[in-house]
C-alpha positions in Angstrom: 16.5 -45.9 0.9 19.1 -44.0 -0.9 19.7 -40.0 0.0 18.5 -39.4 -3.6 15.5 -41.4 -3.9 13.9 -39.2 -0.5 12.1 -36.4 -2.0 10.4 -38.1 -5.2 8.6 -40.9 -3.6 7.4 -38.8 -0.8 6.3 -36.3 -3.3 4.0 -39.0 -5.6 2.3 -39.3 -2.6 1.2 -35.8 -2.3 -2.6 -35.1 -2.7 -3.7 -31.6 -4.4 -5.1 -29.3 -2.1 -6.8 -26.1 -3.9 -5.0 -23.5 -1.2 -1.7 -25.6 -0.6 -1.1 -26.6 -4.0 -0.5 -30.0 -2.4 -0.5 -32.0 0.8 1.0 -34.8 2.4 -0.3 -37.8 4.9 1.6 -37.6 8.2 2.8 -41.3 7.2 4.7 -39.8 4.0 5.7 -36.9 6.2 7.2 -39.6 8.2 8.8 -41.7 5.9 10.8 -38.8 4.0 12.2 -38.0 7.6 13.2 -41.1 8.4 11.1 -41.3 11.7 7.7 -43.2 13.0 4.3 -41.6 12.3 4.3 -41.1 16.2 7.5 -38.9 15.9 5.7 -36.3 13.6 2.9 -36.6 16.0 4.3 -36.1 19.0 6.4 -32.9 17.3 2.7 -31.5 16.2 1.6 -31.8 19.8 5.0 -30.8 21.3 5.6 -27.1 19.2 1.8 -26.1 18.9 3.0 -23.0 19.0 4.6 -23.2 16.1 2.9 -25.4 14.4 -0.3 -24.2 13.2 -3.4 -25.3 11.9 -4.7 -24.3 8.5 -1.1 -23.2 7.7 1.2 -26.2 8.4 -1.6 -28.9 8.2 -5.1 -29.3 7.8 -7.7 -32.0 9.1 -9.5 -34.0 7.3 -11.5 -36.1 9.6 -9.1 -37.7 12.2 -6.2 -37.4 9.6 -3.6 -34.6 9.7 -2.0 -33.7 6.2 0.9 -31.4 6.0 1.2 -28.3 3.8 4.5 -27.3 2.2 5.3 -25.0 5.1 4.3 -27.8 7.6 6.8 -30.2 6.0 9.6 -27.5 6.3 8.9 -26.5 9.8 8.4 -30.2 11.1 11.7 -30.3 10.1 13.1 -28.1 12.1 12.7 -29.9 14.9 13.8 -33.7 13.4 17.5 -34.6 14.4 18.6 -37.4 11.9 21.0 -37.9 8.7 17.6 -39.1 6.7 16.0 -35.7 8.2 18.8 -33.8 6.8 19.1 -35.5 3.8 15.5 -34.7 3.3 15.5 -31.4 4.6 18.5 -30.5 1.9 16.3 -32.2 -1.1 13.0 -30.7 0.1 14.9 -26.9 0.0 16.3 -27.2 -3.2 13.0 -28.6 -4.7 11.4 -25.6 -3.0 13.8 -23.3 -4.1 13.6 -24.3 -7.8 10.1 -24.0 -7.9 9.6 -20.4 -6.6 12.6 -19.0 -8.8 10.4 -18.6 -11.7 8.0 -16.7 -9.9 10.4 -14.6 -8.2 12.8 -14.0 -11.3 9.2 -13.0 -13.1 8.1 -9.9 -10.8 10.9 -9.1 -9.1 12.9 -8.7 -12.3 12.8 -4.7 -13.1 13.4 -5.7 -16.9 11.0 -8.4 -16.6 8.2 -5.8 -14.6 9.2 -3.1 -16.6 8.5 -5.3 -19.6 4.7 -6.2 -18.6 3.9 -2.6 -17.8 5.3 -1.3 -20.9 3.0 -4.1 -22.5 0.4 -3.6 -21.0 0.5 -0.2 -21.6 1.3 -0.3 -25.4 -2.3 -2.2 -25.6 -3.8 0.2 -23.6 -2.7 3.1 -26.3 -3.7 1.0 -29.2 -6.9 -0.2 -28.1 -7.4 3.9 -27.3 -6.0 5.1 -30.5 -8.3 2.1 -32.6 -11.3 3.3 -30.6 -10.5 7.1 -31.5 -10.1 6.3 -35.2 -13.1 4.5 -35.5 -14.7 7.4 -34.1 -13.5 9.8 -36.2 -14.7 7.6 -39.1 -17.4 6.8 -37.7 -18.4 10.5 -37.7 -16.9 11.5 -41.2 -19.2 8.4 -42.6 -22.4 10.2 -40.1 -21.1 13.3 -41.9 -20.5 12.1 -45.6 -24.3 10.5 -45.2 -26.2 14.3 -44.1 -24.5 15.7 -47.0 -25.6 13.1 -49.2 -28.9 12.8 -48.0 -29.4 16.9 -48.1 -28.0 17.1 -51.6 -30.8 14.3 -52.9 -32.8 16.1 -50.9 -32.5 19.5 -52.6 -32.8 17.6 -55.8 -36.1 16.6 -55.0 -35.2 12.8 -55.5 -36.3 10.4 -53.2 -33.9 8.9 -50.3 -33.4 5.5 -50.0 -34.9 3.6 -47.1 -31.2 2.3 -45.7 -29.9 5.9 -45.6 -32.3 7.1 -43.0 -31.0 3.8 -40.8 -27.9 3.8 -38.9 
């Protein structure tokens, strides 16, 4: 397999996994490293200390899939051109897909830009509320004088003035 074909067939494989985003089999682990399915094994078993359950892979039965942060640390400890290869592809993949996150809130402009936002809406849903308000009570206002004056003039009010 070519060093720029590693990363995207591995990566078809992956399953979705609602707190990892996405998981792979220990076979595809295994294939995008260049080693046997007994490799990655034996390097789970080998660094249990630093390979964790529930953070670099989860269980599913007898089956052991590999979250994001499994794939990177298994590779770690994989010696091989094909490992490195993959290890280079896997990063920049990585890489690529947490710069938009990272560019989005740790960019002052960019933070500055949702707080001013957010903000602004605050002070114009405020400022809408306070308007209708104050025309709600002018129109409260505008009614009791009406309703007085007709009064006084010994006419008869309307039904729909008394509501509302």
């Amino acid at each position: 397999m070519s060093e720029e074909n590693l990363l995207i067939p591995v990566l078809n494989g992956a399953l979705p996994h609602p707190e990892h985003n996405w998981i792979l089999s220990t076979r595809l682990v295994a294939e995008g490293y260049g080693v046997k399915p007994e490799t990655i094994r034996s390097h789970k078993a080998n660094h249990a200390d630093e390979i964790l359950p529930e953070q670099h892979f989860v269980m599913d039965g007898t089956q052991t899939y590999w979250t994001q942060a499994g794939v990177i640390r298994l590779g770690m400890f994989i010696k091989s051109d094909q490992a490195i290869a993959f290890r280079n592809q896997a990063e920049t993949y990585l890489v690529q897909a947490l710069k938009p996150t990272v560019e989005k809130f740790n960019t002052p402009s960019t933070l500055l830009d949702a707080l001013v936002d957010d903000l602004a809406d605050d002070i114009l849903a405020q400022e809408i509320r306070d308007r209708l308000d104050q025309r709600l009570a002018t129109k409260r206002q505008e009614r009791a004088a009406l309703v007085s004056a007709v009064g006084k003039l010994g006419l008869p009010i309307p039904q729909k003035w008394h509501s509302a």
